[in-house]
C-alpha positions as CSV (number, residue, x, y, z in Angstrom):
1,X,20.3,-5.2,16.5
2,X,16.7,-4.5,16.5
3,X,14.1,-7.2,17.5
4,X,12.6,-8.4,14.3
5,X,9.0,-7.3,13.9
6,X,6.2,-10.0,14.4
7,X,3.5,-10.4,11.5
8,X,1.3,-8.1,13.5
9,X,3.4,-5.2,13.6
10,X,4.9,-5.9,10.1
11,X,1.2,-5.7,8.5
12,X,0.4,-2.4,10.6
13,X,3.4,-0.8,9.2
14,X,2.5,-1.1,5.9
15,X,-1.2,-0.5,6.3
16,X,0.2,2.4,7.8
17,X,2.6,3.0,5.0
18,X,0.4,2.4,2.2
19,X,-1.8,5.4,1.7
20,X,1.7,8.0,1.4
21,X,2.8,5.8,-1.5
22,X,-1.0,5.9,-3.2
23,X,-0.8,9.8,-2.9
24,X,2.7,10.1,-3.8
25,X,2.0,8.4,-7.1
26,X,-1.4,10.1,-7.3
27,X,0.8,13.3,-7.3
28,X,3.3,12.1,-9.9
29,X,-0.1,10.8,-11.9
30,X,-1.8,14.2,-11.6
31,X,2.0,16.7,-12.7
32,X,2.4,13.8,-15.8
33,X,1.5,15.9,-18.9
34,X,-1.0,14.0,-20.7
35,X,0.8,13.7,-23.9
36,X,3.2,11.4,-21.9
37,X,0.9,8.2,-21.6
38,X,3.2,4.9,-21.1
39,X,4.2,7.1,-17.8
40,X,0.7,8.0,-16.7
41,X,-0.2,4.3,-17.9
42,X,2.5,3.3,-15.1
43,X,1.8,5.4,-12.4
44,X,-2.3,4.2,-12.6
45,X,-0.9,0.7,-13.0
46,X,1.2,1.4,-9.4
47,X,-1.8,3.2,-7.2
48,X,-4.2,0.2,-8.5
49,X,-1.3,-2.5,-7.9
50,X,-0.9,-0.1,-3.8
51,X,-4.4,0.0,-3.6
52,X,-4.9,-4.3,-4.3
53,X,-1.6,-4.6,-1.8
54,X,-3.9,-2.5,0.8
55,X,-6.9,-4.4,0.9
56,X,-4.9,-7.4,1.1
57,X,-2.6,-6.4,4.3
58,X,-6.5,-5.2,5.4
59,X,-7.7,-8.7,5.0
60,X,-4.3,-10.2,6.6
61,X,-4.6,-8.0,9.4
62,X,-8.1,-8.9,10.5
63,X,-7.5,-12.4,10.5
64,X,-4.5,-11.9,12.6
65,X,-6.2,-9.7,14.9
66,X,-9.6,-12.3,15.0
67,X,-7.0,-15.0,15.6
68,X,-5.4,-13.2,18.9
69,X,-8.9,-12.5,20.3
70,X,-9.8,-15.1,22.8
């Protein structure tokens, strides 16, 4: 069984993870046909709800990392 991740490595993941899923839906965004809005009105709604996650895990991570400085 594999060692469970500590907060550190759990926030760099997905930090690390994040950006793939803003492009992937960026790409979903960009081949939704216009005339389709609630679907383009959900795939906006997903990068801005990734992109709010990102700065968040950001802001995590740099306390963490400030607090395990000596």
């Amino acid at each position: 069984m594999p060692r469970p991740l500590s907060e550190k490595q759990s926030l760099e993941q997905e930090c690390a993870e994040l950006p793939g899923q803003i492009a992937a839906y960026q790409r979903e965004l960009d081949a939704s046909p216009p005339e389709n809005k609630a679907r383009r009105e959900m795939r906006e709604w997903q990068i801005r709800r990734a992109q709010k996650r990102m700065a968040e895990v950001e802001a995590r991570l740099a306390k963490v990392n400030a607090e395990s400085e000596p």
